[in-house]
N, C-alpha and C positions, 0 to 999 in steps of 0.2 A: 434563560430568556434574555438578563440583559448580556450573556456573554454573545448572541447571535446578534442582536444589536448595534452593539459596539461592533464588532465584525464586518457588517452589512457596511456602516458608516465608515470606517476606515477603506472598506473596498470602494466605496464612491469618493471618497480623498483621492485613492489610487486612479482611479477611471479621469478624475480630472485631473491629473499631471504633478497631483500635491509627491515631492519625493521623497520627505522623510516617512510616508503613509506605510512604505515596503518595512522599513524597521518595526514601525510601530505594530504592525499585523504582525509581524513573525514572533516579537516578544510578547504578544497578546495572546497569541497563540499557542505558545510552548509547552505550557503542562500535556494540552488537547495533545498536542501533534508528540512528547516524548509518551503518549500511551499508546500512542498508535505505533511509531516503534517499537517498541516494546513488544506489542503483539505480534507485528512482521517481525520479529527478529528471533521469538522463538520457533517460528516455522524454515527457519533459518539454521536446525542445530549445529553445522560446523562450521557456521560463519559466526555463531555465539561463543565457540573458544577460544577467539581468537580478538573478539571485540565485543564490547556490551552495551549500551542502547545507549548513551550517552555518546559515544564514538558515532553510531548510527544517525542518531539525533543532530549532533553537532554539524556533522556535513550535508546533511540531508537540510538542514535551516541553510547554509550556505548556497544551497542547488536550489533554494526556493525563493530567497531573496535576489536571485540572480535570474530567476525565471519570470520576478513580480516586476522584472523592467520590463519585460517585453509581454507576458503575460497580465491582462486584465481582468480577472475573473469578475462578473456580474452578480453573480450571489455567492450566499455561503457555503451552498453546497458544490458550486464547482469549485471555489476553492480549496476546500479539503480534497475535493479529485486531485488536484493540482498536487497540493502535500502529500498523498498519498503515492502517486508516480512519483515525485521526486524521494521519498523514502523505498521505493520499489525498486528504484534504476541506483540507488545508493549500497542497496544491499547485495544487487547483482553485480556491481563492481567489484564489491569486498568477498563477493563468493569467485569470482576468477579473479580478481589479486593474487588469493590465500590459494588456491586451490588450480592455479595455472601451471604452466610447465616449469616457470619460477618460481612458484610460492611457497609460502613454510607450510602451509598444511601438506604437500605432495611428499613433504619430505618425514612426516609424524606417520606410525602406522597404528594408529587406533580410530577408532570411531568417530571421536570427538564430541558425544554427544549426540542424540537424536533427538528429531523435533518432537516437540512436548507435547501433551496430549491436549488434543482442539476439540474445541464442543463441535467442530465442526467440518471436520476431517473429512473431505473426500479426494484425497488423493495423497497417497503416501510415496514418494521418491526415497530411494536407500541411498542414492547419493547426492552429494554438489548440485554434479551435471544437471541432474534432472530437476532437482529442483530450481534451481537457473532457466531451464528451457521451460518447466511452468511457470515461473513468474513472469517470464517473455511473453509465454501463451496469453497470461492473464490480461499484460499489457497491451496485448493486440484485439485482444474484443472491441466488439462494437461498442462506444458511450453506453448505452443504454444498458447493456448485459457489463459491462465493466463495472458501472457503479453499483447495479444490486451486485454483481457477487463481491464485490468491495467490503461493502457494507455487512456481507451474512460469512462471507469468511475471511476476510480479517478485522473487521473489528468487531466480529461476535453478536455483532444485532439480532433479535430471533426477527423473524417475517415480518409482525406488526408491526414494530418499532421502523424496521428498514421502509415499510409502503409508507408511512405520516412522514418520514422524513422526506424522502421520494413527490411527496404529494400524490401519489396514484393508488390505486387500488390491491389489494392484496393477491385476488385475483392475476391481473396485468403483473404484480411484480413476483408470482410464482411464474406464470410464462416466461419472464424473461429469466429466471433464477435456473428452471431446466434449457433452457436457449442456452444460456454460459454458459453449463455443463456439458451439454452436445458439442457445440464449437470446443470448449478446451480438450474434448474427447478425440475430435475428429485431429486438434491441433497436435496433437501430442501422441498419438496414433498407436495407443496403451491400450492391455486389454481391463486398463483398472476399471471398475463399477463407481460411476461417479453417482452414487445415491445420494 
């Protein structure tokens, strides 16, 4: 409670032009946001042999203090959307770095790893590419279906928890939980079973 708090008050420093307010959120922030990498990054497996959440973390705070100039978030939930895209678009870079016509992983011929097992798994990519082109998919949902599947697949939330955060009803926020799943379906144009 007092961490949302504090949070809330530091985003109204930011909203009123206070500019050390961007430092202060991001180091306030840190534990929250290096577990939230953390968990995108094992959905990640060969971008995690190559780097470890601290890598992920460290540039991802960079992409976000940089976003909190021109970015205002109003509450505390859009600003971990905010965190969450910039950990999202952090990791997609590091999967075509590593894994481009230049990168060291095109040049390794093993596995490197697969991603680890998700309480929450519906959609399993066997490479990079694809997994790149679903976290693009992800990125391009509607706000509204972006933030529940945010919430229930990468940071693990079960349903109830994700609707009180949400403020909305559990109801409403399964509607929109198979709405992201359709659209990433449709986006992605797989015959995977997004159950």
């Amino acid at each position: 409670m007092g961490h949302t708090t504090d949070l809330q008050n530091q985003l109204k420093r930011l909203s009123e032009g206070c500019p050390e307010s961007r430092r202060t959120i991001v180091e306030h922030c840190c534990d929250r946001l290096r577990i939230m990498a953390r968990r995108m990054l094992k959905s990640y497996g060969h971008v995690q042999r190559w780097s470890d959440t601290d890598d992920v973390l460290q540039n991802s705070l960079l992409r976000l203090h940089r976003a909190l100039a021109t970015v205002k978030p109003e509450s505390v939930r859009k600003f971990y959307g905010l965190a969450a895209t910039q950990i999202r678009r952090e990791l997609i870079d590091m999967a075509r770095s590593y894994y481009g016509p230049q990168g060291i992983g095109t040049k390794h011929d093993s596995d490197g790893g697969k991603a680890s097992e998700h309480s929450q798994d519906i959609f399993e990519p066997d490479n990079v590419a694809a997994w790149t082109e679903f976290h693009e998919a992800v990125e391009q949902l509607p706000e509204a279906e972006r933030e529940v599947f945010s919430l229930l697949w990468y940071d693990g939330l079960n349903q109830a928890d994700a609707a009180r955060v949400l403020g909305m009803s559990l109801a409403t926020l399964k509607r929109r939980w198979v709405s992201a799943r359709l659209l990433l379906k449709d986006k992605l144009q797989g015959d995977e079973t997004l159950d």
